[in-house]
N, C-alpha and C positions, 0 to 999 in steps of 0.2 A: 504494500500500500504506500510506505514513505518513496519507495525505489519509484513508485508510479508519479504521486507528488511532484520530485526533484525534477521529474522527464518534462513534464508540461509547464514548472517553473523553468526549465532551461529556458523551454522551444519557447514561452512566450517573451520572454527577458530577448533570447535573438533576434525574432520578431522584429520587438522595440527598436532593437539597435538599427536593425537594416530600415525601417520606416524612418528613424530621425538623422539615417544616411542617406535617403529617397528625397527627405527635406530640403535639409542642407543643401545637396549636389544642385536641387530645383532653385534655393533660393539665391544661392552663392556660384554658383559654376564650381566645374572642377579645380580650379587653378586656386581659388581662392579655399576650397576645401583642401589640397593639398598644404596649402602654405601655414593654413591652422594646426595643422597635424603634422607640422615638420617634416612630411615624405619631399618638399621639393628639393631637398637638399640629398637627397638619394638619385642616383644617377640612372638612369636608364640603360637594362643589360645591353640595348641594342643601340642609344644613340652613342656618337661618336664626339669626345669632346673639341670644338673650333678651337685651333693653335691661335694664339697669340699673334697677332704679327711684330716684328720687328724691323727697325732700321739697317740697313743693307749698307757697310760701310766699304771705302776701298781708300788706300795708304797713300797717302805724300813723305818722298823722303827727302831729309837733309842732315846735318850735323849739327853739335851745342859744342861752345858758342858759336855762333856764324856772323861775324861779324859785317861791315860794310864792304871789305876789300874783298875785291873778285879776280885772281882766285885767292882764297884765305893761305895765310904761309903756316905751314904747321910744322912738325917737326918728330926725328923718330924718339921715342921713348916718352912722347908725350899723349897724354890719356884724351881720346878723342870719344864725347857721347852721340854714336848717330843713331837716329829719331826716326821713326815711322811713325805719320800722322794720319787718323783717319780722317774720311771728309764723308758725305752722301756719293753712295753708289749709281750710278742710273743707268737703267736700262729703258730703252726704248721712249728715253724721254721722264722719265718716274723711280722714285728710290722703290726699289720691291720688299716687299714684305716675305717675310720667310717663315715656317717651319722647326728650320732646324739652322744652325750653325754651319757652313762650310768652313773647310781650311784654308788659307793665304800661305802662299809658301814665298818669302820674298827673302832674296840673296843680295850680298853685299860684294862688289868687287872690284878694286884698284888696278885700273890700267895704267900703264906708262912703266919708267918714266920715260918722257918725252922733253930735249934739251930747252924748249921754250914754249909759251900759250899759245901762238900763232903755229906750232906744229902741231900740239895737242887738237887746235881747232879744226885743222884740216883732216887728220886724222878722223874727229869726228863727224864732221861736215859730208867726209866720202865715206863711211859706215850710213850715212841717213840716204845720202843720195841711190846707194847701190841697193836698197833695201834692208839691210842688214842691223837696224835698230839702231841706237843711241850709243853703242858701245865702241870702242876703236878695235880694230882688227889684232888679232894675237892672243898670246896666253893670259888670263889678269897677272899681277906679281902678288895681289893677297887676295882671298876668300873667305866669306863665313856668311852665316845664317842668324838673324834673330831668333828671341823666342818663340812661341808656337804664339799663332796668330790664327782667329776667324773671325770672316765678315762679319759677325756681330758685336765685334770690340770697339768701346768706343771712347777709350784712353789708348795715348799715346805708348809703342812701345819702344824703348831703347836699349841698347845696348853697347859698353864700354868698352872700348879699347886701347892698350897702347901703341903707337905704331912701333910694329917690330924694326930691329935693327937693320935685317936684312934689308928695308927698302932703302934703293939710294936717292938721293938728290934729285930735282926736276920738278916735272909737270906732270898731274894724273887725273885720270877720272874716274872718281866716283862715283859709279856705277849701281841701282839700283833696280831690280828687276822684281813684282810680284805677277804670280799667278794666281787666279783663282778659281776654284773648283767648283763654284756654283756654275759659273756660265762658261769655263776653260778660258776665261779671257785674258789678260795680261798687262800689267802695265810700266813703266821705265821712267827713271829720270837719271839725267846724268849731273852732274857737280864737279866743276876742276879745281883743282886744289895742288899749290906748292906745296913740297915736302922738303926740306932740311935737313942737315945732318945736324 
């Protein structure tokens, strides 16, 4: 008898509950009935959450300090910070919004030396003409790589060096080259710069 009780107090207490669920959803919509009941903050198995977007950066490079003289005279054994600057990316006209992160892989490399500016320039002048980018023709005499870098960084990165011994006297160029892996595109700047013993 109680076991029978308990059965028709269940079902009509559920009843209840699904009628001032029937209310609600009528009086409120669903959206406004989820937000009362904290389910809007439960994800849906099936929807997919929209990424963020982000600003699409690509690097300008030069050297700290850089003074006014062009080319700066620097010298070996002294500590040179060169700088890669981000700016806005554009493709097609518009900085893109992204996803995910790509890499930048940008190299650093000193040509020369070369005995005066006027040969360094020509040098450079018939590397641009011939197709062959900003760089002067030959082996660099130094190499290296910055930090790890992606288009989404949007501080400056540097990195220190001293000029090694090995380099002699003259004229060079400072060579910067990045790729980047979102769109395989690439980009260069070059910088002349005296070196010193």
């Amino acid at each position: 008898m109680w076991a029978h009780r308990r059965l028709v107090l269940s079902l009509v207490l559920c009843l209840a509950m699904v009628l001032v669920a029937a209310v609600a959803l009528r009086m409120y919509g669903p959206g406004d009935v989820q937000d009362l009941l904290g389910l809007s903050r439960i994800a849906s198995p099936t929807a997919s959450p929209t990424p963020a977007p982000h600003q699409v950066y690509a690097f300008s490079f030069d050297f700290l300090p850089h003074d006014s003289a062009d080319p700066m005279l620097l010298h070996v054994g002294q500590p040179v910070t060169f700088q890669w600057t981000p700016g806005p990316y554009f493709s097609a006209g518009d900085a893109s919004p992204a996803n995910r992160p790509f890499p930048v892989h940008c190299t650093l490399a000193l040509y020369g030396p070369y005995p005066s500016l006027a040969a360094l320039t020509k040098a450079t002048d018939a590397a641009a003409a011939s197709g062959d980018g900003i760089a002067p023709p030959g082996t660099p005499a130094f190499t290296t790589s910055p930090p790890n870098i992606t288009d989404w960084d949007s501080k400056p990165h540097q990195i220190e060096l001293v000029l090694p011994a090995t380099l002699h006297a003259g004229y060079y160029q400072a060579d910067s080259e990045c790729l980047y892996d979102r769109d395989q595109g690439s980009s260069g700047t070059g910088i002349p710069i005296q070196i010193g013993v």
